[in-house]
C-alpha positions in Angstrom: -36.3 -24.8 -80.1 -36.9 -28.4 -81.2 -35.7 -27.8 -84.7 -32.2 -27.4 -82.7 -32.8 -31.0 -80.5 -31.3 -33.6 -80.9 -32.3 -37.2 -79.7 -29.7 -39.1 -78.2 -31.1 -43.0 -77.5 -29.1 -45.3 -74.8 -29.4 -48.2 -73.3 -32.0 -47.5 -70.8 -33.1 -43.9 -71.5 -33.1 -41.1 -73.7 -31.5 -37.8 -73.7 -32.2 -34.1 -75.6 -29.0 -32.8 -77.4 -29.6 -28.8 -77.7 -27.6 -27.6 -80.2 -27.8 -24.1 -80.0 -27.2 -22.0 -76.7 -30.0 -20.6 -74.5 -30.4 -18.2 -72.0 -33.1 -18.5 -68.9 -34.0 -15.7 -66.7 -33.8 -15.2 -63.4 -36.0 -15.1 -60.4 -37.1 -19.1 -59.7 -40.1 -19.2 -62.0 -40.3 -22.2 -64.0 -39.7 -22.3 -67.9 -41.3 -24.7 -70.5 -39.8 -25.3 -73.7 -40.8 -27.3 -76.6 -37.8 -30.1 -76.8 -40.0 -32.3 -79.6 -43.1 -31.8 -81.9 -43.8 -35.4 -83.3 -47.1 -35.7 -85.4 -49.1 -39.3 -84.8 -52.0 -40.4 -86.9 -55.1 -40.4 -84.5 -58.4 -41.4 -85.0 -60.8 -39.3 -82.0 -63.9 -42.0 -81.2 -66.9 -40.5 -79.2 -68.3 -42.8 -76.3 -71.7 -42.6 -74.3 -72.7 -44.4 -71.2 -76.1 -42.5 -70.6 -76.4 -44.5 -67.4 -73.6 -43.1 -65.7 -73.5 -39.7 -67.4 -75.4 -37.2 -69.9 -72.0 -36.2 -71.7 -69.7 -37.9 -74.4 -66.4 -38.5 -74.0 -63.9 -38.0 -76.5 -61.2 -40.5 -77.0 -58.1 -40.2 -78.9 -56.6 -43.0 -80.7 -53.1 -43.3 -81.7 -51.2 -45.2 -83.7 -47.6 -45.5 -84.5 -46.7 -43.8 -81.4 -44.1 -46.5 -80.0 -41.6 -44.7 -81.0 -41.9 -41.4 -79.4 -40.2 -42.2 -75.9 -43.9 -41.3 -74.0 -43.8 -41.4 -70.5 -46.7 -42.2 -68.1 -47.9 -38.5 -66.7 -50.2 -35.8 -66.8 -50.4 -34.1 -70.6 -52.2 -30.7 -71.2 -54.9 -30.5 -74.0 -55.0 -28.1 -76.8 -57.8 -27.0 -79.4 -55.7 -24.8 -81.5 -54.2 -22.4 -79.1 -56.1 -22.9 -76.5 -56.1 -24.9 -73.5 -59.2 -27.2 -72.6 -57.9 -29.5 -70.1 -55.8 -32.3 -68.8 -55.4 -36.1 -69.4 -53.5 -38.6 -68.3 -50.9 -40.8 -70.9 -49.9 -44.3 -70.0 -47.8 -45.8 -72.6 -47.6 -48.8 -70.7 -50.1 -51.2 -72.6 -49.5 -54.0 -75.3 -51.6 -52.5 -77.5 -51.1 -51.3 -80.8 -53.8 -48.3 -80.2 -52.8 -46.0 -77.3 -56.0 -44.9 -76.2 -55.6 -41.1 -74.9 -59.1 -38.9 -72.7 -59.5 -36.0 -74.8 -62.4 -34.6 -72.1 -66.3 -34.2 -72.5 -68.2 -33.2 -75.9 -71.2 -31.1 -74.3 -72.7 -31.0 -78.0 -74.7 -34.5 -77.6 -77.9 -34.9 -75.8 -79.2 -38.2 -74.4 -82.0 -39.4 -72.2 -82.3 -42.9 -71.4 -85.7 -43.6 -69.5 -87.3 -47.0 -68.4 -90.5 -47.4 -69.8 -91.9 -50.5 -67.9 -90.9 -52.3 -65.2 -92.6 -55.2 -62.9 -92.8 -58.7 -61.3 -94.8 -61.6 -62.3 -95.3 -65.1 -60.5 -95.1 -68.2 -62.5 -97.4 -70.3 -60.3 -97.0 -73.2 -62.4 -93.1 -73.0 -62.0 -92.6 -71.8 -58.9 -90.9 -68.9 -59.7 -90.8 -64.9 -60.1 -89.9 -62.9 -63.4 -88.6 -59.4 -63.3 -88.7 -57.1 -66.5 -87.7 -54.1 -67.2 -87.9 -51.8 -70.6 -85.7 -49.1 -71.5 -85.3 -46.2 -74.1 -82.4 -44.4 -75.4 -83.3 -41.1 -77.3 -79.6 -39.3 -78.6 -79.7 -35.6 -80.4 -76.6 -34.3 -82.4 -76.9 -30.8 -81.6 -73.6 -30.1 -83.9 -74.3 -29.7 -87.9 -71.5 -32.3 -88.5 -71.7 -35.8 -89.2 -70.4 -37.7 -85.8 -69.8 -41.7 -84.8 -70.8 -42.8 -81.8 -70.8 -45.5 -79.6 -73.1 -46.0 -76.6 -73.0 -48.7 -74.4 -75.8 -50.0 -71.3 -75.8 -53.3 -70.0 -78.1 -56.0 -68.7 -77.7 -58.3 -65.2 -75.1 -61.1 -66.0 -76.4 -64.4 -63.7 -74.0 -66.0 -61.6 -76.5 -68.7 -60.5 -77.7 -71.4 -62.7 -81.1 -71.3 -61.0 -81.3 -67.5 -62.4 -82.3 -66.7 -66.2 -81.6 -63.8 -67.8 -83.4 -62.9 -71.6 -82.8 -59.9 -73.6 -83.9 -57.9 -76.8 -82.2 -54.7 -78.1 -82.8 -53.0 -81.4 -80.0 -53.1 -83.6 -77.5 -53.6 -80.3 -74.4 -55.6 -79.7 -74.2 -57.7 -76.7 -71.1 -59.3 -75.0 -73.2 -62.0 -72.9 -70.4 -62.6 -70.7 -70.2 -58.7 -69.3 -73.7 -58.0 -69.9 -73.1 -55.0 -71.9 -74.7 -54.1 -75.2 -73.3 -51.6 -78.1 -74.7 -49.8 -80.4 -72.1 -48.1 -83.2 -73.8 -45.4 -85.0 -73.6 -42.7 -87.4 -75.6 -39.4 -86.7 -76.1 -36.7 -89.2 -75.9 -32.7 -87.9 -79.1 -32.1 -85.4 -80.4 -36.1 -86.2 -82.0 -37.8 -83.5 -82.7 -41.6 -83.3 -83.9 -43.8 -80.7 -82.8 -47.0 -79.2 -85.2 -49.7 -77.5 -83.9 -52.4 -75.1 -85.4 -54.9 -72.6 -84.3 -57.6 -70.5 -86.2 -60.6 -67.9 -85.1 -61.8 -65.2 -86.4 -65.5 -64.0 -85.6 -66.8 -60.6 -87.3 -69.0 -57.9 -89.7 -67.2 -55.8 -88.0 -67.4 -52.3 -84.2 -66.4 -53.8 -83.7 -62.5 -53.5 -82.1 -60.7 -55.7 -81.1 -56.7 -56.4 -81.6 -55.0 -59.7 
Protein backbone atom coordinates (compact mmCIF):
# COMPACT_ATOMS: atom_id res chain seq x y z
CA UNK A 1 0.00 0.00 0.00
CA UNK A 2 2.64 2.69 0.64
CA UNK A 3 3.96 2.55 -2.87
CA UNK A 4 0.28 4.26 -3.54
CA UNK A 5 0.78 7.10 -0.37
CA UNK A 6 1.24 10.08 -0.78
CA UNK A 7 2.65 12.74 1.80
CA UNK A 8 0.87 15.72 2.02
CA UNK A 9 2.97 18.32 4.55
CA UNK A 10 1.00 21.55 6.06
CA UNK A 11 1.43 23.92 8.30
CA UNK A 12 1.10 22.16 11.45
CA UNK A 13 0.70 18.52 10.48
CA UNK A 14 0.88 15.98 8.00
CA UNK A 15 -1.55 13.98 6.07
CA UNK A 16 -1.43 10.40 3.87
CA UNK A 17 -2.81 10.85 0.28
CA UNK A 18 -4.03 7.12 -0.81
CA UNK A 19 -4.09 6.98 -4.28
CA UNK A 20 -5.65 3.88 -5.00
CA UNK A 21 -9.06 2.65 -3.52
CA UNK A 22 -9.43 0.21 -0.66
CA UNK A 23 -11.88 -1.94 0.71
CA UNK A 24 -12.05 -2.94 4.74
CA UNK A 25 -14.14 -5.58 6.09
CA UNK A 26 -16.61 -5.67 8.30
CA UNK A 27 -17.28 -6.73 11.83
CA UNK A 28 -15.30 -3.88 14.16
CA UNK A 29 -11.93 -5.55 14.21
CA UNK A 30 -9.16 -3.20 13.71
CA UNK A 31 -6.97 -3.12 10.48
CA UNK A 32 -3.27 -2.06 10.18
CA UNK A 33 -1.83 -0.96 7.08
CA UNK A 34 1.59 0.06 6.06
CA UNK A 35 1.01 3.93 5.01
CA UNK A 36 5.20 4.50 4.91
CA UNK A 37 8.44 2.25 4.75
CA UNK A 38 11.38 4.84 5.23
CA UNK A 39 14.91 3.26 5.68
CA UNK A 40 17.28 5.26 8.39
CA UNK A 41 20.91 4.54 8.82
CA UNK A 42 21.36 3.09 12.44
CA UNK A 43 24.08 2.20 14.31
CA UNK A 44 22.73 -0.69 17.29
CA UNK A 45 25.30 -0.05 20.54
CA UNK A 46 25.17 -2.69 23.39
CA UNK A 47 25.14 -1.27 27.03
CA UNK A 48 25.84 -3.12 30.43
CA UNK A 49 25.20 -1.99 33.88
CA UNK A 50 26.09 -5.32 35.79
CA UNK A 51 25.04 -3.53 38.99
CA UNK A 52 21.63 -3.19 38.25
CA UNK A 53 21.19 -6.15 35.82
CA UNK A 54 22.95 -9.44 34.29
CA UNK A 55 21.54 -8.55 30.65
CA UNK A 56 22.63 -6.08 27.80
CA UNK A 57 20.61 -3.83 26.40
CA UNK A 58 20.49 -3.12 22.88
CA UNK A 59 20.18 0.39 21.69
CA UNK A 60 19.36 1.65 18.34
CA UNK A 61 20.88 4.75 16.96
CA UNK A 62 19.48 6.74 14.34
CA UNK A 63 20.50 9.24 12.26
CA UNK A 64 18.84 11.32 9.59
CA UNK A 65 15.55 10.58 10.98
CA UNK A 66 14.20 14.32 11.26
CA UNK A 67 12.49 14.07 8.50
CA UNK A 68 10.22 11.21 8.87
CA UNK A 69 7.25 12.99 10.79
CA UNK A 70 7.85 10.37 14.14
CA UNK A 71 5.60 10.79 16.74
CA UNK A 72 6.20 10.09 20.49
CA UNK A 73 4.36 6.44 21.05
CA UNK A 74 4.62 2.88 21.54
CA UNK A 75 6.54 1.12 18.30
CA UNK A 76 6.56 -2.78 17.87
CA UNK A 77 9.98 -4.54 17.26
CA UNK A 78 10.90 -6.79 14.46
CA UNK A 79 13.74 -9.40 13.76
CA UNK A 80 12.90 -10.26 10.33
CA UNK A 81 9.38 -11.41 10.47
CA UNK A 82 9.13 -11.79 13.72
CA UNK A 83 7.92 -9.89 16.60
CA UNK A 84 10.34 -9.51 19.82
CA UNK A 85 8.83 -6.72 21.61
CA UNK A 86 7.97 -3.16 22.24
CA UNK A 87 9.73 0.20 22.65
CA UNK A 88 8.92 3.45 23.14
CA UNK A 89 9.96 6.50 20.37
CA UNK A 90 10.30 10.06 21.56
CA UNK A 91 11.37 12.20 18.79
CA UNK A 92 11.29 15.01 21.07
CA UNK A 93 15.08 15.63 21.79
CA UNK A 94 17.71 18.13 20.28
CA UNK A 95 19.85 15.61 19.41
CA UNK A 96 21.12 14.63 16.17
CA UNK A 97 21.09 10.68 17.36
CA UNK A 98 17.61 9.50 18.18
CA UNK A 99 18.33 6.92 20.62
CA UNK A 100 15.61 3.99 20.23
CA UNK A 101 15.39 0.44 23.16
CA UNK A 102 15.74 -2.32 20.95
CA UNK A 103 15.16 -4.87 24.27
CA UNK A 104 17.66 -7.33 26.12
CA UNK A 105 20.64 -9.39 24.37
CA UNK A 106 20.54 -12.60 26.69
CA UNK A 107 23.85 -13.75 24.80
CA UNK A 108 26.36 -11.85 27.25
CA UNK A 109 27.34 -13.00 30.59
CA UNK A 110 28.68 -10.84 33.43
CA UNK A 111 29.44 -11.16 37.02
CA UNK A 112 30.64 -8.27 38.98
CA UNK A 113 31.77 -9.39 42.55
CA UNK A 114 33.57 -7.26 45.34
CA UNK A 115 36.60 -8.68 46.27
CA UNK A 116 37.57 -6.63 49.47
CA UNK A 117 36.03 -4.45 51.50
CA UNK A 118 36.77 -2.77 55.08
CA UNK A 119 37.43 0.15 57.46
CA UNK A 120 40.58 1.56 58.74
CA UNK A 121 41.22 4.36 61.51
CA UNK A 122 43.72 6.93 60.82
CA UNK A 123 44.65 7.67 64.40
CA UNK A 124 47.02 10.19 63.50
CA UNK A 125 44.23 12.15 61.50
CA UNK A 126 41.36 11.54 63.15
CA UNK A 127 39.63 9.93 60.66
CA UNK A 128 38.08 6.59 59.06
CA UNK A 129 38.76 5.15 55.46
CA UNK A 130 36.44 2.85 53.75
CA UNK A 131 37.61 0.69 50.67
CA UNK A 132 36.13 -1.34 48.62
CA UNK A 133 37.50 -3.68 45.50
CA UNK A 134 35.54 -4.86 42.73
CA UNK A 135 35.75 -7.25 39.66
CA UNK A 136 33.90 -7.35 36.43
CA UNK A 137 34.32 -10.69 34.50
CA UNK A 138 32.11 -10.44 30.88
CA UNK A 139 31.71 -13.72 28.38
CA UNK A 140 30.53 -13.31 24.67
CA UNK A 141 28.67 -16.38 24.39
CA UNK A 142 27.87 -15.33 20.53
CA UNK A 143 30.75 -16.35 17.80
CA UNK A 144 30.51 -12.73 16.53
CA UNK A 145 32.59 -9.90 17.20
CA UNK A 146 30.41 -7.37 19.56
CA UNK A 147 31.13 -3.64 21.15
CA UNK A 148 30.32 -3.00 24.35
CA UNK A 149 30.03 -0.59 26.87
CA UNK A 150 29.72 -1.16 30.60
CA UNK A 151 29.38 1.30 32.99
CA UNK A 152 29.65 1.14 37.38
CA UNK A 153 30.23 4.07 39.32
CA UNK A 154 31.95 5.16 42.47
CA UNK A 155 30.45 7.63 45.58
CA UNK A 156 30.57 11.24 44.38
CA UNK A 157 31.30 13.47 47.88
CA UNK A 158 29.15 16.29 48.47
CA UNK A 159 31.14 17.27 51.66
CA UNK A 160 34.48 18.80 51.54
CA UNK A 161 35.42 17.07 54.65
CA UNK A 162 34.78 13.68 52.63
CA UNK A 163 37.58 12.23 50.13
CA UNK A 164 36.97 10.02 47.61
CA UNK A 165 40.16 8.08 45.48
CA UNK A 166 39.78 5.71 42.80
CA UNK A 167 41.70 3.22 40.33
CA UNK A 168 40.14 1.30 37.41
CA UNK A 169 41.86 -0.65 34.74
CA UNK A 170 41.61 0.75 31.45
CA UNK A 171 38.19 2.69 32.66
CA UNK A 172 36.68 6.13 31.92
CA UNK A 173 35.53 8.21 34.74
CA UNK A 174 33.23 11.26 34.67
CA UNK A 175 34.33 12.57 38.30
CA UNK A 176 31.34 14.75 38.53
CA UNK A 177 28.64 11.64 38.27
CA UNK A 178 30.90 9.12 39.62
CA UNK A 179 30.54 6.78 36.84
CA UNK A 180 33.33 4.90 35.04
CA UNK A 181 33.25 3.40 31.25
CA UNK A 182 34.86 0.98 29.86
CA UNK A 183 34.27 0.72 25.70
CA UNK A 184 35.34 -2.60 24.52
CA UNK A 185 35.62 -4.93 21.77
CA UNK A 186 34.99 -8.70 22.40
CA UNK A 187 35.72 -11.46 20.02
CA UNK A 188 33.02 -14.59 19.69
CA UNK A 189 33.15 -16.69 23.23
CA UNK A 190 36.19 -14.03 24.56
CA UNK A 191 36.15 -13.27 28.11
CA UNK A 192 38.09 -10.39 29.79
CA UNK A 193 38.13 -9.05 33.13
CA UNK A 194 37.82 -5.63 34.60
CA UNK A 195 39.41 -4.48 38.09
CA UNK A 196 38.20 -1.29 39.93
CA UNK A 197 38.52 0.12 43.52
CA UNK A 198 37.64 3.17 45.23
CA UNK A 199 38.46 4.87 49.25
CA UNK A 200 36.54 6.59 50.95
CA UNK A 201 38.17 9.17 53.73
CA UNK A 202 36.02 10.86 56.29
CA UNK A 203 36.24 12.05 59.91
CA UNK A 204 35.56 9.43 62.38
CA UNK A 205 32.34 10.72 64.13
CA UNK A 206 30.48 11.74 60.49
CA UNK A 207 28.37 8.72 59.19
CA UNK A 208 27.98 7.85 56.08
CA UNK A 209 26.04 5.03 53.73
CA UNK A 210 27.84 3.11 51.00
Amino acid sequence: LYNYTNKVQNFSSVEFDIAVPMSVAAGGKMHYMDLKVEKVATQFQLYLVPKLEKDAFVVARLTGWESLDLLTGQANIYYGNTFVGKTVVDPSVLDDTLEVSMGRDRSIYVERTKTNSGTKKKLIENSKVYSADYKITVKNKNRGKINLIIEDHIPVSQNDKIEVASTNSGGKLDESRGLISWDINLKGLETKTFKYSFSVKYPKDELIRL
